[in-house]
LUMDOLUM-969090 format. One record per residue: x, y, z of N, C-alpha, C, O in turn. Coordinates in steps of 0.1 Angstrom, whole numbers, plus 5000, padded with zeros to 4 digits. Layout:
N
XYZXYZXYZXYZ ...
//
This chain:
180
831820507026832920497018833020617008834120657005 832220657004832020756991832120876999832620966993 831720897012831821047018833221017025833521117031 834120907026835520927028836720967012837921017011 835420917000836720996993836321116990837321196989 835121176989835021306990835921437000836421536997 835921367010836821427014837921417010838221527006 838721337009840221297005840021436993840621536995 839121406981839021496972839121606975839121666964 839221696985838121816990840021826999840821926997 840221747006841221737015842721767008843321867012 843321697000844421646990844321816985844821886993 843721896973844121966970844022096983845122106988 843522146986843922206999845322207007846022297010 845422117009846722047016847822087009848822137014 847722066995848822086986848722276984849622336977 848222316986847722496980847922566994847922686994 848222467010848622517017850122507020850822577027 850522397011852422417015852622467002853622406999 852322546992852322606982852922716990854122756991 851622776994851422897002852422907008853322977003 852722827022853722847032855322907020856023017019 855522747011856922817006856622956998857523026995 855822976995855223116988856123246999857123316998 855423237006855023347017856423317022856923417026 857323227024858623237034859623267024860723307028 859423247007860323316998860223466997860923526989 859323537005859123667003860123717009860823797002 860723687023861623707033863123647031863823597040 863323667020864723577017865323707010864523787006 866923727008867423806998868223776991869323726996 868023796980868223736963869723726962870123626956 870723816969871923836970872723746982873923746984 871623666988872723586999872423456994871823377000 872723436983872323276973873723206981874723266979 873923096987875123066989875922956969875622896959 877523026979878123006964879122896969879922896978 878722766958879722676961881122676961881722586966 881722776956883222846959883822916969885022936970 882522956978883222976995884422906997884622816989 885222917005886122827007886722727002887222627009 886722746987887422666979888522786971888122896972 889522766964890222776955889522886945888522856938 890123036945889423046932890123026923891323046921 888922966914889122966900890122996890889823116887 891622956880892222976878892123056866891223026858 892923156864892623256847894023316843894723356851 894223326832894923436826894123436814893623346808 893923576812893223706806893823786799894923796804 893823876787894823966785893924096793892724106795 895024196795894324296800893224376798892824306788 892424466798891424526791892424636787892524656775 893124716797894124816789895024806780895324876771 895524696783897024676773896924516773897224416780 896324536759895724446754897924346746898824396740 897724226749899224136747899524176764900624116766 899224236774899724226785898424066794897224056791 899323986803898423886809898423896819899523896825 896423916829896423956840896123786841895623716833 896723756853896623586860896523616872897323686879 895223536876895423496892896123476902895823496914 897423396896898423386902899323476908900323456916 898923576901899823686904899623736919900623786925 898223726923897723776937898023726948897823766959 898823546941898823506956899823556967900823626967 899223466977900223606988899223766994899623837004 898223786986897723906989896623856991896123756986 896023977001894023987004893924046991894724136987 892824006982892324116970891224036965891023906965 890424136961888624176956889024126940890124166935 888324056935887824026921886624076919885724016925 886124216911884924256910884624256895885324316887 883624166892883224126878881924276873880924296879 882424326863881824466862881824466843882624396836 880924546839880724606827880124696824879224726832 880324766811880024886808878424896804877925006804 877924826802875924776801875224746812873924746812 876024716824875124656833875124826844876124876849 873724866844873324956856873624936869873825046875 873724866874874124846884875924906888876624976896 876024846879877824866882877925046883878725116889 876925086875877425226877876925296891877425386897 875825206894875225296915876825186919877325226930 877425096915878625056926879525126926880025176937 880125156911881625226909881825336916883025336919 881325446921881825516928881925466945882425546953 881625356948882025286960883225216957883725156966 883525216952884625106947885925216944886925216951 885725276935886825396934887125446948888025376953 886525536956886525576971887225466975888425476977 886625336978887625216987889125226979890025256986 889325186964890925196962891625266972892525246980 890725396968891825516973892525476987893625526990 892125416992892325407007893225257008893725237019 893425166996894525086991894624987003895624927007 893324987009893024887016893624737012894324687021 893224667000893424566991893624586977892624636973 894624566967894324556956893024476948892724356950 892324566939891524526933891124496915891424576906 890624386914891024336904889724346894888724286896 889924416885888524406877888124316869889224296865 887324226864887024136857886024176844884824176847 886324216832885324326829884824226816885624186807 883324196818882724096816881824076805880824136806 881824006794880924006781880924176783880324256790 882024216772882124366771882824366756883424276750 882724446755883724506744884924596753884924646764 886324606741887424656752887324786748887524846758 887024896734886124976736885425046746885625166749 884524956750883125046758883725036770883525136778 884524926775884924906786885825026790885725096799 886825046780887925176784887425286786888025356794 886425336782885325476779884925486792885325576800 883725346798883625386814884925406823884925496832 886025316822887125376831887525506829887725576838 887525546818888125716815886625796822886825876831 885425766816884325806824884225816839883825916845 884525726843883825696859885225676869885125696881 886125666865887225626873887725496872887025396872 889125486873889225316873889725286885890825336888 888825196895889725156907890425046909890725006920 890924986893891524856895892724886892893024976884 893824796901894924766893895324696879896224726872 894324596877894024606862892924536859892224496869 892524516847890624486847891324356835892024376825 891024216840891024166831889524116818888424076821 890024126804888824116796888723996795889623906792 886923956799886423836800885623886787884523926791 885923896773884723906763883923816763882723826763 884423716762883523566759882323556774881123536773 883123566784882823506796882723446805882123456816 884223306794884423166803884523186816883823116824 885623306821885923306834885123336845885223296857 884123456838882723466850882023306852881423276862 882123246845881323126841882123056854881523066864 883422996854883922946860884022956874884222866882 883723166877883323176890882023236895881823326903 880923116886879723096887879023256889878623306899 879123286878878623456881877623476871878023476860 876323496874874723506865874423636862873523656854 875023736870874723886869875723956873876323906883 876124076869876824206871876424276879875224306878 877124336892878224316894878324176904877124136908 879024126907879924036914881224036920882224076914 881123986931882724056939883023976949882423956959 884123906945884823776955886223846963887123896956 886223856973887123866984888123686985887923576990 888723726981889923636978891223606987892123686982 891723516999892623547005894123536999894423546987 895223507011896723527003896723386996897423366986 895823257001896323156996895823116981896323036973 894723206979893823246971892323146965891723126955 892223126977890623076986889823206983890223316985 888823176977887723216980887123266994887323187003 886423386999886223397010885223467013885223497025 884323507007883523617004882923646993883623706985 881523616989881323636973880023766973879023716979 879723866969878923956972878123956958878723946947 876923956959876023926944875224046943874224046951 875424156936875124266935876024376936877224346935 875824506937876424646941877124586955876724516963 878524666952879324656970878724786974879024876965 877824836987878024926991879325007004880324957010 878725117004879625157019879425047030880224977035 878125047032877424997045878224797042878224717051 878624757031878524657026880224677039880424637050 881024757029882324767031882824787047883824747052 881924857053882224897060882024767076882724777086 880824657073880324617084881224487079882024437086 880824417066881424277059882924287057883824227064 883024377043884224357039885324407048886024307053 885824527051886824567054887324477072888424437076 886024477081886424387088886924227083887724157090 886724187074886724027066888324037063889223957067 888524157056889924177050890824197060891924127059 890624277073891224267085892024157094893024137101 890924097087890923897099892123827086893223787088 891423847075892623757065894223797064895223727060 894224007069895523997069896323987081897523997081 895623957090895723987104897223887104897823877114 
//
């Protein structure tokens, strides 16, 4: 009896330090950016915003419906957005989709400085200072970028930098099928 709980003792933590391990070692192989988002194929999120440029002007959601278009949640602090923005300017140009900036816990300030800086590829950027509306479309980090169809479904949510390779293999085929 006493060398069956020794074991158990000897057995039990082992056991537990090996399915540790296993989810250890299979979270290494996972990427941080394919988190699934409960807004896939739901509705996005409804907003009016005043603009970041012309501030008493109101950017609303509604305005898009009927159109394929990118909501890219961006600010003037977050590093990242600056390795994206020159992917993003390049894609406008090509007017593939209208794109909608979301310009996020910012000042409108600092926010106008990078568009004069870096280029602006939105048709207009609406100011989320606070950041209810990132909140609403469950967004933890800058940048963020929802592909949005005509009915204005959610369809695509990218958690990080959009690259070329992003646009070229995901998005622009994705945009293709929704306007098809």
């Amino acid at each position: 009896m006493a060398q069956n709980r020794i074991s158990l003792t000897v057995f039990l933590p082992l056991a537990v330090f090996l399915v540790l391990a296993w989810f250890l070692y299979k979270g290494l192989f996972l990427d941080p950016r394919e988190v699934p988002s409960p807004l896939i194929d739901k509705p996005a999120p409804d907003f009016r915003l005043e603009s970041l440029s012309t501030p008493g002007r109101i950017v609303d959601r509604r305005e898009m419906l009927g159109k394929v278009w990118l909501l890219n949640t961006w600010a003037s602090w977050c590093v990242a957005c600056r390795e994206e923005h020159p992917v993003l300017v390049e894609f406008a140009r090509t007017a593939t989709v209208p794109i909608v900036g979301l310009n996020y816990k910012d000042t409108r300030v600092e926010g106008m400085r990078w568009l004069t800086q870096f280029g602006n590829p939105y048709v207009d950027s609406a100011f989320d200072q606070a950041g209810r509306v990132g909140i609403d479309y469950g967004v933890y980090a800058v940048p963020e970028t929802f592909l949005i169809d005509k009915q204005g479904v959610i369809r695509y949510k990218q958690i990080g930098p959009v690259t070329p390779e992003l646009l070229q293999n995901t998005l622009v085929p994705l945009i293709q099928r929704l306007n098809g």
